[in-house]
Steps between C-alpha positions, in 0.01 A plus 500: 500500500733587236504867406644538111525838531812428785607210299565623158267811428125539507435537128659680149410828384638529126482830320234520232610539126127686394452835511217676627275767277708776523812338380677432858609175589263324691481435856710187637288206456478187747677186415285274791737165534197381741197380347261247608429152270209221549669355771806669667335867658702763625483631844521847563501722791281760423513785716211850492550743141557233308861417573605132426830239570450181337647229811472138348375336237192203669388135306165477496545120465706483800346765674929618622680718420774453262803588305709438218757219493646192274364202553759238480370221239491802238643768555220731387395792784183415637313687794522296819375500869793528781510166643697325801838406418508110509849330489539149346750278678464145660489644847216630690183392544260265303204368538649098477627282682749428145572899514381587160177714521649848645285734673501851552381671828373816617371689843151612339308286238520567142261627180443214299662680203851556676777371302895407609785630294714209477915537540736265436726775678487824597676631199203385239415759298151398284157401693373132546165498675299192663214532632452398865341163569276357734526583863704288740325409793698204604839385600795630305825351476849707454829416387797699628756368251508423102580110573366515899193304553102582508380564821197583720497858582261786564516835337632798692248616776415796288381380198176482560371411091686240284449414133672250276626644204304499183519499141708692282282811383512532120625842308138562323350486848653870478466840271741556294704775378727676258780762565516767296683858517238772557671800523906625482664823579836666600644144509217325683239284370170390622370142506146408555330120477238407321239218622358270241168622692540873366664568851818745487711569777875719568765231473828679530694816448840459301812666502578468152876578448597282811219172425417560840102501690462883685336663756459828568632644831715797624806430389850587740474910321165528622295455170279274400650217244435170397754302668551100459304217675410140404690199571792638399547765794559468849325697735784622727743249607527459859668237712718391303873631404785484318787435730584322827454797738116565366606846423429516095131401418426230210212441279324189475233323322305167577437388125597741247831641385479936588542754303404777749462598865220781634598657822242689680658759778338755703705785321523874626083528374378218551506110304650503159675220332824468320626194273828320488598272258655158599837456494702176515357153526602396887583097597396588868346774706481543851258577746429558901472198683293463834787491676554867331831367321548537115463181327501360143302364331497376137373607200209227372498350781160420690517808776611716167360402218581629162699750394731783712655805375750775603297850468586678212507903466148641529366618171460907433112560608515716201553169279120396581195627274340733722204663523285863624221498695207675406120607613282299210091557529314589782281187710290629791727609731794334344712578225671220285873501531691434156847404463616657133778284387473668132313657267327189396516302850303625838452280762240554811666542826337567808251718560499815665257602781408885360330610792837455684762529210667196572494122331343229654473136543185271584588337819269370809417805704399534855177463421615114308360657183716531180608874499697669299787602784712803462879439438683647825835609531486476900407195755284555798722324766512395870665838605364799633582864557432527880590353861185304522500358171135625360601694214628235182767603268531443135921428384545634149802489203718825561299854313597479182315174441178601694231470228214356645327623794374223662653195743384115475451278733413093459284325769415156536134471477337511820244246349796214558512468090865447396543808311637901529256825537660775342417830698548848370622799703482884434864689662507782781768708549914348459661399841851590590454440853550174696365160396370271745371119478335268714783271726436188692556604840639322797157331601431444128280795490587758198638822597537790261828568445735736284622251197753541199387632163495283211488817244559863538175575360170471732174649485198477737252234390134713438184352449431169268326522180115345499544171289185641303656847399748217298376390174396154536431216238356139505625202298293414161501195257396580165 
């Protein structure tokens, strides 16, 4: 489930021009990108006082979720469904014996409204959507080869359903919308979409003086600025380099030519993220081979497609807009983060959990119900303070970075579901004795045994939050 709020930013708070009755300027008024039309609804999670984060934008029609993208025969944005990736070759399989009815196939049967995205190749950039045709009980037939012949084969033992593919599906069978810039400030401007169906949604967030798409983040200083993304930037660039030893790293992208690369490091506090521009184009880059040698390989080529690049020196984090948080009004037990960007720009941010003075995020808790979980700046971990190993320890960032006192720890659900428990522990007293962790022995029985640090900084793990002291919210379509 897509949450805007991490994509781009929840919503736009832009500062009123009235004035109230005594003359003052007026409090700032809401700018609310997400509104609801006759047929696309919004879906919120809605959590207790009132506090709101808009998470997707759901078709009626459809009843999917879905999101805005170009569809290929015009161009136009209109709000469509994810879909399987389908790609069109004469290979595969097909439903004839003359190897011209393909079919698609899948481990769990599919709703009757599920669409393929078609691809010519993996590089096409606008949406062409068929629907999926009638099911394929019978024999199928492959062919291995563009001019190889049509033979008798069955599908893979896992593909349990298998459909023909269908009809194209037409533009109109879609709302759609209209870009338009909401909102601008200190160099960045806001753009929201407008459904033909009275629907409005956040589209994008715009570096102006660079043409660039922006998130916000904390930047490689610490603060919080809007720093490049889209399909121009490259979200680190690893295994690949520069030069014959692997030594120098390289940036790459599959389709589209770079302008950008976003590093994210574990720095001295914690995950920020600096930005590099690219440098030179490259012919070839290399890369670690199983047989742990450097190889090249060439640019455009199928095992590198597209384009390859020399990093280039890291832009000042000073050059992006940036942006001060700030407590906005008061929901319940939470208080609505804001990001002030200017005078006439405020973004939300995340919210802030005032009974513990701390911001939060809404993430499955122990409990599997959507709670609003504490940030931590220390991890419960497999290592404990004494000889028999009863006693967990929490590993922390060194003491100037301690902010938040509380340590995380993600479970598998016990329930078998595929998905992480977030758990939420209170801190004893700090640990400068030994550390100890649990060995295999010599019979393959663990023994508790003295073990290495992996920071300087521990503290004994105290007892876990209750799930229901967290704020919790459910998931609402209106």
């Amino acid at each position: 489930m897509r949450q805007w709020f991490r994509v781009l930013v929840a919503g736009v708070v832009v500062a009123s021009t009235g004035c109230s009755g005594d003359g003052e300027p007026g409090p700032a008024r809401p700018l609310e990108p997400f509104r609801s039309g006759s047929r696309l609804q919004v879906r919120w999670l809605s959590a207790e006082g009132g506090y709101r984060q808009p998470l997707e934008q759901v078709d009626l029609v459809t009843g999917q979720p879905c999101h805005w993208r170009r569809f290929t025969s015009e161009g136009a944005l209109y709000c469509l469904p994810d879909a399987q990736v389908f790609f069109e070759s004469p290979v595969g399989y097909f439903a004839d014996s003359t190897c011209t009815r393909p079919v698609a196939y899948f481990r769990e049967e599919q709703r009757p409204a599920t669409t393929l995205r078609m691809q010519a190749g993996a590089c096409e950039q606008g949406w062409r959507l068929r629907y999926l045709g009638q099911r394929v009980t019978g024999a199928t037939f492959r062919r291995t080869s563009p001019e190889g012949p049509c033979v008798s084969e069955p599908l893979p033992s896992w593909a349990a359903y298998a459909y023909e593919v269908g009809e194209p599906v037409p533009a109109w069978t879609f709302v759609r919308g209209e870009a338009r810039r909401a909102a601008h400030g200190a160099g960045v401007a806001v753009q929201v979409i407008e459904g033909e169906d009275g629907s409005s949604a956040l589209l994008d967030i715009q570096d102006e003086a660079r043409g660039t798409s922006c998130t916000f983040a904390l930047a490689s200083d610490s603060s919080v600025r809007c720093l490049p993304s889209g399909a121009s930037v490259s979200d680190g660039a690893f295994g690949y380099y520069v030069d014959a030893r692997c030594t120098e790293r390289a940036a790459a992208s599959a389709c589209t030519p770079l302008r950008f690369t976003r590093d994210t490091t574990f720095g001295h506090c914690g995950m920020t993220t600096s930005i590099h521009e690219v440098g030179e184009v490259l012919g070839s880059v290399y890369e670690f081979a199983s047989d742990g040698a450097c190889h090249a390989i060439q640019s455009g080529t199928s095992e590198v497609p597209g384009f390859s690049y020399r990093l280039g020196a890291e832009s000042p984090a000073s050059s992006w807009v940036g942006a001060t948080v700030e407590h906005g009004a008061a929901r319940g037990q939470l208080t609505e983060g804001l990001l002030s960007v200017s005078p006439s720009l405020t973004l939300p941010w995340k919210p802030v959990d005032t009974q513990r003075g701390v911001e939060c995020e809404f993430l499955l808790a122990g409990d599997t119900q959507l709670r609003c979980i504490p940030a931590a700046s220390f991890l419960a971990v497999q290592h404990f303070a004494d000889p028999a190993c009863t006693q967990r320890l929490a590993i922390a960032y060194p003491d100037e970075c301690l902010r938040q006192p509380f340590a995380l720890e993600r479970r598998a659900d016990p329930g078998g579901a595929p998905r992480l428990l977030h758990h939420v522990y209170s801190l004893g007293e700090r640990h400068l004795g030994s550390v100890y962790a649990l060995e295999p022995g010599d019979t393959g029985v663990p023994r508790c045994q003295v073990t290495s640090r992996f920071l300087s900084t521990y503290f004994l793990l105290g007892p876990e939050l209750a799930p229901s002291s967290l704020v919790s919210a459910e998931v609402v379509t209106e």
